[in-house]
C-alpha positions as a Markdown table, in Angstrom:
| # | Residue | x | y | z |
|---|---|---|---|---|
| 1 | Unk | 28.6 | 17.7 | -115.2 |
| 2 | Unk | 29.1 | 21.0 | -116.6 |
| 3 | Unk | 27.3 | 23.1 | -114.0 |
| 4 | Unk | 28.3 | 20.6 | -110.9 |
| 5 | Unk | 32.3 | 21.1 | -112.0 |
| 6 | Unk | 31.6 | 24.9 | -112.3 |
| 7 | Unk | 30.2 | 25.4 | -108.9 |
| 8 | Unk | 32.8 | 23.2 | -107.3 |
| 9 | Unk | 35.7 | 25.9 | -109.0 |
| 10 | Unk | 33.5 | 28.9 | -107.9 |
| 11 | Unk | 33.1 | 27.3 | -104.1 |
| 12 | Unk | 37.2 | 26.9 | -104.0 |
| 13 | Unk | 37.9 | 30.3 | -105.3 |
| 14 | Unk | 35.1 | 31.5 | -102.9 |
| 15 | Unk | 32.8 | 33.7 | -105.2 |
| 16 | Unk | 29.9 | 32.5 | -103.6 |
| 17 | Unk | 27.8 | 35.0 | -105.3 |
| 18 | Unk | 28.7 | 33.4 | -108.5 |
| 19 | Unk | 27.8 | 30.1 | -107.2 |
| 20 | Unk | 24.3 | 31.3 | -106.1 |
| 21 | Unk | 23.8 | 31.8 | -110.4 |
| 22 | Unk | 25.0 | 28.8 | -111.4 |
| 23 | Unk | 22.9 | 27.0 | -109.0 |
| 24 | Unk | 19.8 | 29.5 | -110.2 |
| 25 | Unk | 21.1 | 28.8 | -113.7 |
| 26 | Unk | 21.2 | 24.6 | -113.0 |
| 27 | Unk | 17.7 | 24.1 | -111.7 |
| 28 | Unk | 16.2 | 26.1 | -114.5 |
| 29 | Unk | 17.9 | 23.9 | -116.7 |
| 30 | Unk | 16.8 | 20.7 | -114.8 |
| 31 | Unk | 14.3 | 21.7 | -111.8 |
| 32 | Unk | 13.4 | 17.9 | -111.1 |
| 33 | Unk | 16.9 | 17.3 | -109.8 |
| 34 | Unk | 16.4 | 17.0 | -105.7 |
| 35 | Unk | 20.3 | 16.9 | -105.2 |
| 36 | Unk | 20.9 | 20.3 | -107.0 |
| 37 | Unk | 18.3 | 21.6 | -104.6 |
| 38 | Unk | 19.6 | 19.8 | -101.6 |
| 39 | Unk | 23.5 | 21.4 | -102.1 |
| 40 | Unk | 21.8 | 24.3 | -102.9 |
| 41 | Unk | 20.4 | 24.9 | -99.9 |
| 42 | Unk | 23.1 | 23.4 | -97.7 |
| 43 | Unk | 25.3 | 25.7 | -99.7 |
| 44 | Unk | 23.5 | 28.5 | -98.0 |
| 45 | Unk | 23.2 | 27.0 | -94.1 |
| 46 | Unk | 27.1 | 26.5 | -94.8 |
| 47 | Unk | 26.9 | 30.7 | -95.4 |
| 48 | Unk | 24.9 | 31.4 | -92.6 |
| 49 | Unk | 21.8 | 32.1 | -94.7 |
| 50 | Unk | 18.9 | 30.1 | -92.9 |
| 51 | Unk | 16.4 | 32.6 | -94.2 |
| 52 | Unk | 17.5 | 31.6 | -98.2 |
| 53 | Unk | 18.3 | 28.1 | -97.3 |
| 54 | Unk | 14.5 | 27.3 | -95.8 |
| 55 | Unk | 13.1 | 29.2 | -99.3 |
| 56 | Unk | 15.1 | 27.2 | -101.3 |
| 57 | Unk | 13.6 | 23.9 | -99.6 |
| 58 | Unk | 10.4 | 25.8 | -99.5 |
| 59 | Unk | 10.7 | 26.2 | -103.6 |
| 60 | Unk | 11.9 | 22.5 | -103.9 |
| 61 | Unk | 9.2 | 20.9 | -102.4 |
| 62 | Unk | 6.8 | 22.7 | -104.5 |
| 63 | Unk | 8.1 | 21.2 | -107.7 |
| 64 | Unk | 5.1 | 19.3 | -109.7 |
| 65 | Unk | 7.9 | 16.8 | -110.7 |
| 66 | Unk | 11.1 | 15.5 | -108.8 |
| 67 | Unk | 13.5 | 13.0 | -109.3 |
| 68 | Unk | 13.6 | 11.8 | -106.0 |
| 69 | Unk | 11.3 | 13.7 | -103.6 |
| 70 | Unk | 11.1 | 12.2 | -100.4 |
| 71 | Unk | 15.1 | 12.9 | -100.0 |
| 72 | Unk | 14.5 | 16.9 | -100.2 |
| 73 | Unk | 12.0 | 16.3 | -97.4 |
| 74 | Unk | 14.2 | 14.4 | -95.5 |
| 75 | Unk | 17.0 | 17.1 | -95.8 |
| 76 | Unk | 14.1 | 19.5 | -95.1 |
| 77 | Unk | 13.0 | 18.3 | -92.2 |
| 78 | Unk | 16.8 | 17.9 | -91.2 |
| 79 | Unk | 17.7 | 21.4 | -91.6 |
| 80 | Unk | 14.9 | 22.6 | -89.3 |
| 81 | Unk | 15.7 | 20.4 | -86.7 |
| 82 | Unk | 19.3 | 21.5 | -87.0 |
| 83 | Unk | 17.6 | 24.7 | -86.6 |
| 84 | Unk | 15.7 | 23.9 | -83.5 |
| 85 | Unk | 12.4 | 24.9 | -85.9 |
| 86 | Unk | 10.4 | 22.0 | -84.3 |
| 87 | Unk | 7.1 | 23.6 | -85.2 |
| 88 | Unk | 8.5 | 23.6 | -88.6 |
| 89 | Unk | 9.0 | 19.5 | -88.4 |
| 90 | Unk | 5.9 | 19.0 | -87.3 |
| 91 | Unk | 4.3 | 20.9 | -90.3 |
């Protein structure tokens, strides 16, 4: 609750550089957690970074152990389609 309340206060006062270490700092704490990964990523679509966003999924998927896996490849595979990365989808 900690981290997730931090972020939300750093994404209002729009120190987005700050949110990118928290949400470093959160999945170190807790990598297995597919939402952290999930708003970390959309967090960075949202800022126009595709290139970071897609390494973040790329990072998330490559986890040994999630909580809930099959929902960071369905918000994969979303955010290349929103993309137009078909070739991407396919793979």
């Amino acid at each position: 609750k900690l981290f997730k309340g931090y972020i939300e206060l750093e994404i209002e006062l729009r120190e987005f550089d700050r949110c990118r270490i928290l949400y470093e700092k959160y999945l170190e704490f807790n990598p297995q957690n597919c939402t952290t990964w999930i708003k970390f990523a959309e967090l960075e679509t949202i800022l126009g970074d595709t290139d970071r966003a897609r390494a973040i999924y790329e990072l998330a998927v490559q986890q040994p152990r999630l909580d809930m896996p099959e929902i960071v490849w369905k918000a994969y595979i979303d955010f290349e389609v929103e993309q137009q990365e078909h070739e991407r989808c396919r793979k």
